[in-house]
Biopython code that builds the backbone (N, CA, C, O; Angstrom):
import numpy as np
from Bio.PDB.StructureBuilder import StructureBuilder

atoms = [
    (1, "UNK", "N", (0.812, -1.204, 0.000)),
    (1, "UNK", "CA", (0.000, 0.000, 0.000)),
    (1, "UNK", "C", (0.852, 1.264, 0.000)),
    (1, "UNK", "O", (0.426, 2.316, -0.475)),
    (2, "UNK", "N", (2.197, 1.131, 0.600)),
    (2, "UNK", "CA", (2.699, 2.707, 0.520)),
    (2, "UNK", "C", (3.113, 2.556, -0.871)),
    (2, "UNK", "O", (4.321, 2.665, -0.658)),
    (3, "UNK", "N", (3.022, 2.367, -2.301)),
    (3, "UNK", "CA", (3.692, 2.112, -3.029)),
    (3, "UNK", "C", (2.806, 2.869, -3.929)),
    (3, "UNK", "O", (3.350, 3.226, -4.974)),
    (4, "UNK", "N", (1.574, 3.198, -3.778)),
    (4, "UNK", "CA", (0.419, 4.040, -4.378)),
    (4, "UNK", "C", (-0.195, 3.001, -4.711)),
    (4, "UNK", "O", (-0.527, 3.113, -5.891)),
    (5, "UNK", "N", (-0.628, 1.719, -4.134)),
    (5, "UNK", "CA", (-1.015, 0.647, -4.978)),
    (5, "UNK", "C", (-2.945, 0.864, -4.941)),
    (5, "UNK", "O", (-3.736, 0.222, -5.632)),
    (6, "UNK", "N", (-3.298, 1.962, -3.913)),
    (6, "UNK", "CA", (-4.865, 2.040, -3.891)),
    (6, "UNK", "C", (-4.807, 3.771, -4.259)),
    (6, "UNK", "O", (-5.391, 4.662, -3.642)),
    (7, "UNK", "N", (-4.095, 3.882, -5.217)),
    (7, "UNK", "CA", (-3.805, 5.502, -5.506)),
    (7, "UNK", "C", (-5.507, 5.586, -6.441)),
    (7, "UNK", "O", (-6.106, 6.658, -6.364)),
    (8, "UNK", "N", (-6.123, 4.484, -7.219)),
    (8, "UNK", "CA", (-7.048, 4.382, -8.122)),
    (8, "UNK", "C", (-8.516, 4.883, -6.902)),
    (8, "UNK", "O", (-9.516, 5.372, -7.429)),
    (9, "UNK", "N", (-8.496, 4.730, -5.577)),
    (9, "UNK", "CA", (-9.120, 4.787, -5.007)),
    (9, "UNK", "C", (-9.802, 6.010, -4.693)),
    (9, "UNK", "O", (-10.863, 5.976, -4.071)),
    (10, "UNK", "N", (-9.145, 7.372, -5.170)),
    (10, "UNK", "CA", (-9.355, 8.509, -5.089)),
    (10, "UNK", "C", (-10.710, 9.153, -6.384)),
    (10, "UNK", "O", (-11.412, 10.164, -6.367)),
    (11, "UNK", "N", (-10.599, 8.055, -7.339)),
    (11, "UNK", "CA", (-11.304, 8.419, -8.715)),
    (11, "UNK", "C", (-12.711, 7.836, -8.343)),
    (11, "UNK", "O", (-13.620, 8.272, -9.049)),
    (12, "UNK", "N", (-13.136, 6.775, -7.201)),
    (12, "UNK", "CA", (-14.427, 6.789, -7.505)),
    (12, "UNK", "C", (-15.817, 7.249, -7.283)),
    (12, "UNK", "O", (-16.936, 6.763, -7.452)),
    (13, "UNK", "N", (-15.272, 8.509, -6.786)),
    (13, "UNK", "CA", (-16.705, 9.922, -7.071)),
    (13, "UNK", "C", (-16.495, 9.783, -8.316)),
    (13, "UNK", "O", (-17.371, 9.114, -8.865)),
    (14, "UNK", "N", (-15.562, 10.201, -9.082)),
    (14, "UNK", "CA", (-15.840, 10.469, -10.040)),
    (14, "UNK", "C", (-16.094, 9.509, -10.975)),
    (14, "UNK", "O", (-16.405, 10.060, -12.030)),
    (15, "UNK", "N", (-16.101, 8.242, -11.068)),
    (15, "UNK", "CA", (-16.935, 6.976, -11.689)),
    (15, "UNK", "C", (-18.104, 7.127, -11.567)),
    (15, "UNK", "O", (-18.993, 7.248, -12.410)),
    (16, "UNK", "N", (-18.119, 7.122, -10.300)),
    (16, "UNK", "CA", (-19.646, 7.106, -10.204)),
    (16, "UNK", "C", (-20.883, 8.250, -10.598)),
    (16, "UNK", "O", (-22.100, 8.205, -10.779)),
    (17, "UNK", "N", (-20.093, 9.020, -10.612)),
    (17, "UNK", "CA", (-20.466, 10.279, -10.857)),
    (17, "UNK", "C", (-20.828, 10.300, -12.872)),
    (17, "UNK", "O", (-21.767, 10.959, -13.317)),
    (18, "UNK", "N", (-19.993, 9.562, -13.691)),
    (18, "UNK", "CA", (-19.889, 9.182, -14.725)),
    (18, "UNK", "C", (-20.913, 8.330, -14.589)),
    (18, "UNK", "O", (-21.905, 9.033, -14.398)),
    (19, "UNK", "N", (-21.223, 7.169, -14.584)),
    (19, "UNK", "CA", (-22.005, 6.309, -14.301)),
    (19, "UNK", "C", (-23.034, 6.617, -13.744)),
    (19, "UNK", "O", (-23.925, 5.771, -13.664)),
    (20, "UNK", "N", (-23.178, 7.644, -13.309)),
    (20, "UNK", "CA", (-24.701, 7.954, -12.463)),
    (20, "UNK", "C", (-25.587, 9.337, -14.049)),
    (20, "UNK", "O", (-26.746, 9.649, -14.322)),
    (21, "UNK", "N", (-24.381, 9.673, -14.562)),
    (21, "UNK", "CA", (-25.239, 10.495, -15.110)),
    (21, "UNK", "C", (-25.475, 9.535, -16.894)),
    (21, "UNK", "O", (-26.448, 9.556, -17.648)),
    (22, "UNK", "N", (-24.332, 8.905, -17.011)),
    (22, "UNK", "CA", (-24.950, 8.363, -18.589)),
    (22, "UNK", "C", (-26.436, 7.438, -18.055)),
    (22, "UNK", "O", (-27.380, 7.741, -18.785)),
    (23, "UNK", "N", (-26.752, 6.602, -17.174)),
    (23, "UNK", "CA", (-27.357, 5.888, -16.548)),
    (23, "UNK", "C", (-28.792, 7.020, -16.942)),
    (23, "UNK", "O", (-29.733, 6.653, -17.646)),
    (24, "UNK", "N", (-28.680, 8.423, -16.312)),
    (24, "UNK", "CA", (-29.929, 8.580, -16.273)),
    (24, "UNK", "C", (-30.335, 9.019, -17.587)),
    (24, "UNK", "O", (-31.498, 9.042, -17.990)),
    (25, "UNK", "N", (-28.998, 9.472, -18.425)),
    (25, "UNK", "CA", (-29.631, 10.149, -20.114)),
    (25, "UNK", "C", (-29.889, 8.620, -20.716)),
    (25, "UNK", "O", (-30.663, 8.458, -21.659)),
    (26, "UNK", "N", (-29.322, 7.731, -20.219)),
    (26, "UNK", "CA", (-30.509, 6.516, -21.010)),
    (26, "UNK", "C", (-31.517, 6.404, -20.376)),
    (26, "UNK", "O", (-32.387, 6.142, -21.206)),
    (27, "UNK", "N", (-31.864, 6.433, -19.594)),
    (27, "UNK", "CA", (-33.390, 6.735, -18.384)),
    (27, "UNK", "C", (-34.160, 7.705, -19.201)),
    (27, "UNK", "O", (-35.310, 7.395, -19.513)),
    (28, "UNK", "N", (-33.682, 8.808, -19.574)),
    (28, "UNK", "CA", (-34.293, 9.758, -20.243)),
    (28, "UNK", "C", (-34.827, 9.533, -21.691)),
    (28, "UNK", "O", (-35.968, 9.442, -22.143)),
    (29, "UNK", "N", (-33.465, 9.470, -22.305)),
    (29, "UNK", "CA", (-33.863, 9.504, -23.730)),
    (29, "UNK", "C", (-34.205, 7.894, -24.615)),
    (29, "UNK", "O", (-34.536, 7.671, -25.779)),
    (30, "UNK", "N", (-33.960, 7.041, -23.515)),
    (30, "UNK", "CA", (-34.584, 5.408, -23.878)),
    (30, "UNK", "C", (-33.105, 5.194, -24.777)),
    (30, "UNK", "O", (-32.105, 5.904, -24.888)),
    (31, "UNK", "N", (-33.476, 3.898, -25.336)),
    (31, "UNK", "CA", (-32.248, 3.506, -26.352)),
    (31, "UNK", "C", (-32.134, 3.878, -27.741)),
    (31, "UNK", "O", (-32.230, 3.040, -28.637)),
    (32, "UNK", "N", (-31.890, 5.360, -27.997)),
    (32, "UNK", "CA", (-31.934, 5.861, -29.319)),
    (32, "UNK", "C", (-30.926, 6.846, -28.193)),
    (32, "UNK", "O", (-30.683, 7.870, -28.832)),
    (33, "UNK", "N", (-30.371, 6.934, -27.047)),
    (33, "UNK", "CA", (-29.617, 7.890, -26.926)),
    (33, "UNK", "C", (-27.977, 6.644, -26.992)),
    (33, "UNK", "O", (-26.846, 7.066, -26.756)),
    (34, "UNK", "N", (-28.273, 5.202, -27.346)),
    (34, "UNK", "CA", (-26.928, 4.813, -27.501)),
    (34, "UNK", "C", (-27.417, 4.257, -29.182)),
    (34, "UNK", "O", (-28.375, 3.612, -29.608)),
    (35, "UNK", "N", (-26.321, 4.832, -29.753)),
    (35, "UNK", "CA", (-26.299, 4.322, -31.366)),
    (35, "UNK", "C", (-25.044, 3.385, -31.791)),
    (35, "UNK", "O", (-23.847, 3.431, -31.510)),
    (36, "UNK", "N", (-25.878, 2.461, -32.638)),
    (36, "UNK", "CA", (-24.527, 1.590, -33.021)),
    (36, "UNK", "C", (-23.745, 1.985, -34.476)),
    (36, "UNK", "O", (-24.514, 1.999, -35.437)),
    (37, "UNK", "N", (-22.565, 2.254, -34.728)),
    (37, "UNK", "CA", (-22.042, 2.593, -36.286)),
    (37, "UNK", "C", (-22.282, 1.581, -37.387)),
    (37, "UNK", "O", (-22.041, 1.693, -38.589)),
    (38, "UNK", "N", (-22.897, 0.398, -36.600)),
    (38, "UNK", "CA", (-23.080, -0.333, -37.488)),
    (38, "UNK", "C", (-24.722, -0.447, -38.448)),
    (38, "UNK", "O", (-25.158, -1.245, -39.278)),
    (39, "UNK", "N", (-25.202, 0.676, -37.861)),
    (39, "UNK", "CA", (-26.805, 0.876, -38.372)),
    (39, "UNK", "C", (-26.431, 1.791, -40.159)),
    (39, "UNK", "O", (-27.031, 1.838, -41.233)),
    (40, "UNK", "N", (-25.150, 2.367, -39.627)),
    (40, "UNK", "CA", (-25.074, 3.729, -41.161)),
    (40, "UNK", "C", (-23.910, 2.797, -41.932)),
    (40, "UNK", "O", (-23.011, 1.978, -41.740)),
    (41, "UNK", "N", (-24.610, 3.540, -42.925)),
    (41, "UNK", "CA", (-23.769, 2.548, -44.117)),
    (41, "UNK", "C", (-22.882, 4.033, -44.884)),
    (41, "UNK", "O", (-23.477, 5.070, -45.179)),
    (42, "UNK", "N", (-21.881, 3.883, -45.021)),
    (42, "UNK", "CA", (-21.243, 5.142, -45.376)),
    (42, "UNK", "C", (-19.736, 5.101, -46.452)),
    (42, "UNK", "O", (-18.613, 4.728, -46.111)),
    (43, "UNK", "N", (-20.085, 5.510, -47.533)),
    (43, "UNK", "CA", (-18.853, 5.100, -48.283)),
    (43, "UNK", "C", (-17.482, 5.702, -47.606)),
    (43, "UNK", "O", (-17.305, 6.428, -46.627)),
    (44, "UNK", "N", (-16.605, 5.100, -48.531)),
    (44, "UNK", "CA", (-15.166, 5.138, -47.783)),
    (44, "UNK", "C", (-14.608, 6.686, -48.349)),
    (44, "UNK", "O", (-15.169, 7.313, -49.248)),
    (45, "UNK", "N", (-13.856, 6.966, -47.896)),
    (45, "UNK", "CA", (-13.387, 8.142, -48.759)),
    (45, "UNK", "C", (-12.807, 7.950, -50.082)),
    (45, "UNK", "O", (-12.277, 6.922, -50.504)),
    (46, "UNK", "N", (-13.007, 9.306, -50.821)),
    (46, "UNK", "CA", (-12.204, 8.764, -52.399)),
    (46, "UNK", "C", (-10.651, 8.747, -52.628)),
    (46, "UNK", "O", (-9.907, 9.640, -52.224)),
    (47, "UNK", "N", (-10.305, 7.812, -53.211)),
    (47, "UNK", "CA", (-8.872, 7.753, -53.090)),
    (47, "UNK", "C", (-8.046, 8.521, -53.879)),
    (47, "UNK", "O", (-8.379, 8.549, -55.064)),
    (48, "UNK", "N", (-6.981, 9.211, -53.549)),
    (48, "UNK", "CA", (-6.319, 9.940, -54.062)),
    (48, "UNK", "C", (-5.107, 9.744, -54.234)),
    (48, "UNK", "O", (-4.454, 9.611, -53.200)),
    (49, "UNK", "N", (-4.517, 9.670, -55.288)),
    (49, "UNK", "CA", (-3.032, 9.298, -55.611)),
    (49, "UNK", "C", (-2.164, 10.099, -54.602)),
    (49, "UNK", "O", (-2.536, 11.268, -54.500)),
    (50, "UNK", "N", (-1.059, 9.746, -53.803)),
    (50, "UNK", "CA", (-0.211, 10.226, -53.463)),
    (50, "UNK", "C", (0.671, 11.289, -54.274)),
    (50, "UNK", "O", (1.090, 12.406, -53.971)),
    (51, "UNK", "N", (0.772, 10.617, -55.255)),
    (51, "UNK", "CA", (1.837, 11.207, -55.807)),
    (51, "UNK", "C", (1.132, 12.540, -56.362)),
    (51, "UNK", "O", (1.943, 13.403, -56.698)),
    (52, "UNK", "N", (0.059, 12.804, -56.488)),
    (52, "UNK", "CA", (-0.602, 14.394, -57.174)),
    (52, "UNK", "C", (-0.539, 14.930, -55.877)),
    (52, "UNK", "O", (-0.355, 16.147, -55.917)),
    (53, "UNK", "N", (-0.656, 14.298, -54.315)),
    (53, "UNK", "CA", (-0.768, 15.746, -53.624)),
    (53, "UNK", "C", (1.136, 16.036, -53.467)),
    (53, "UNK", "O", (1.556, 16.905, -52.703)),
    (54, "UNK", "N", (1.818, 15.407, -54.073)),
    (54, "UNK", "CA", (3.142, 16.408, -54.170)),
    (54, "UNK", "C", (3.087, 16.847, -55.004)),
    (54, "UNK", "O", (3.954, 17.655, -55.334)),
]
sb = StructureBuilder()
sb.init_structure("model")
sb.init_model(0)
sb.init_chain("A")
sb.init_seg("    ")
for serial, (resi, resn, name, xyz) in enumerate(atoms, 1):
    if name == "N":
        sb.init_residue(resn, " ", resi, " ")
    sb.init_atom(name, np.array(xyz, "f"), 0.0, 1.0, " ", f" {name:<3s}", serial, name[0])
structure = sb.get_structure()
C-alpha cells in the first residue's frame, strides 16, 4: 500500500459520478440515446493518388 497501490481509489466519485449520469440520459432519452455505427452505411473516402498531392 505505501507504493500508491490504492492511488485508483481517489477516482471513484468520479466513476460514479460518470455512471450515475450516462445511466440517467438513457433513463431519459430510452435507447436511441446509444447508437450503433453499425446501423449507417457510409462510403469510404475517395482515393487519391499520393503522388498528385506532391
Amino acid at each position: 500500500l505505501t507504493l500508491g497501490g490504492t492511488f485508483f481509489l481517489a477516482f471513484w466519485p468520479l466513476i460514479l459520478v460518470t455512471i450515475a449520469a450516462f445511466s440517467a440520459c438513457y433513463l431519459y432519452f430510452g435507447p436511441s440515446f446509444v447508437h450503433f455505427a453499425s446501423n449507417r452505411s457510409t462510403d469510404p473516402p475517395p482515393y487519391i493518388d499520393p503522388y498528385v498531392l506532391l
